[in-house]
C-alpha positions as CSV (number, residue, x, y, z in Angstrom):
1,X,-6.7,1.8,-17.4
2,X,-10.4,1.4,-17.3
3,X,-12.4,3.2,-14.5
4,X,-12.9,-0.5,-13.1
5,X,-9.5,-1.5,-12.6
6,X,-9.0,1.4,-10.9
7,X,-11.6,-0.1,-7.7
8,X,-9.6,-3.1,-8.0
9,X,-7.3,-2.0,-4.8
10,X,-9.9,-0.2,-3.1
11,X,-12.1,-3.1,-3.5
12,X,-9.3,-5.6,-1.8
13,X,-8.8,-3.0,1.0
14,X,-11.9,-3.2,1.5
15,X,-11.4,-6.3,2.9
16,X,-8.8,-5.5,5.2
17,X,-11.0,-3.4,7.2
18,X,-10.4,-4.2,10.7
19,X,-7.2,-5.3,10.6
20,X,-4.5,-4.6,13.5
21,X,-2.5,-1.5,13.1
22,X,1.7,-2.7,12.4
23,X,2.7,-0.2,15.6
24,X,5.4,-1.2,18.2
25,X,7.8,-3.9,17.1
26,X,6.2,-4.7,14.3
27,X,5.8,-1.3,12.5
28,X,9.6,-1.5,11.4
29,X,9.1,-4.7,9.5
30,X,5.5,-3.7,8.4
31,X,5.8,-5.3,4.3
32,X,7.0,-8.3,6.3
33,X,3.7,-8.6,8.8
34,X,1.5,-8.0,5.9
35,X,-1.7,-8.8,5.7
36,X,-1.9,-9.6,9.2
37,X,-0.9,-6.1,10.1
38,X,-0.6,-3.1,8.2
39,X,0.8,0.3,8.3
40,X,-1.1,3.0,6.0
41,X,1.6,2.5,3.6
42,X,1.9,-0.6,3.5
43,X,-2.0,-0.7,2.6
44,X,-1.3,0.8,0.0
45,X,1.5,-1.2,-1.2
46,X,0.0,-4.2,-0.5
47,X,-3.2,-4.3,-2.4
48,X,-1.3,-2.3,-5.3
49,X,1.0,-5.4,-5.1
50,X,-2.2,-7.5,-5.3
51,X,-4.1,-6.0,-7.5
52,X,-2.1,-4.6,-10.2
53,X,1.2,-6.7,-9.9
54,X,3.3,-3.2,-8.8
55,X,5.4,-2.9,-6.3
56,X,5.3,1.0,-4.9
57,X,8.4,0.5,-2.3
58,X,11.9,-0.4,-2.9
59,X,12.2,-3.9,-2.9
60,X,14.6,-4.1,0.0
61,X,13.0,-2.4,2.3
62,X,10.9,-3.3,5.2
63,X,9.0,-0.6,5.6
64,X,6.8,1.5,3.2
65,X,7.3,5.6,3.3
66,X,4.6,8.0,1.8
67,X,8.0,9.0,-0.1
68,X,8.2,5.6,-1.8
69,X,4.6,5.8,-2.8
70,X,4.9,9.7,-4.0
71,X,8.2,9.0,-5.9
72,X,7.5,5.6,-7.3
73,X,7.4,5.5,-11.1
74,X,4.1,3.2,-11.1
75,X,2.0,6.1,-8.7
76,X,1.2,9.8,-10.0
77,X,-1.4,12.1,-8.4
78,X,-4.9,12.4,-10.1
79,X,-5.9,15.6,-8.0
80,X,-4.2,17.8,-5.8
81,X,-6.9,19.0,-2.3
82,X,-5.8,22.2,-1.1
């Protein structure tokens, strides 16, 4: 993947700046509020879902863990801060 399509989802959540935290009654149906409301998670998963046509959560689920996004077969760490 080319260094630009890498700023493709950081350059849509970019745009989400601003937008009202998923907590309280909506946080356990966060991928459902989305992109009215969002989670960190489910930022994540949301403009990965936008931007690159992956979907980093299981697909029945309402919510988006950091497990889902660590474990996921389309995310991998580039560097590791200790």
């Amino acid at each position: 993947m080319s260094p630009s399509k890498f700023d493709t989802a950081s350059r849509l959540a970019n745009k989400y700046i601003g937008v009202e935290y998923a907590s309280n009654v909506k946080f356990p149906i966060a991928k459902l509020v989305a992109p009215h409301y969002f989670t960190c998670t489910t930022l994540v998963w949301w403009c990965s879902k936008k931007a690159y046509g992956i979907n980093l959560s299981r697909w029945l689920s309402t919510i988006v863990t950091p497990a889902d996004l660590l474990i996921d077969e389309n995310s991998y760490i580039i560097a590791s801060i200790e």
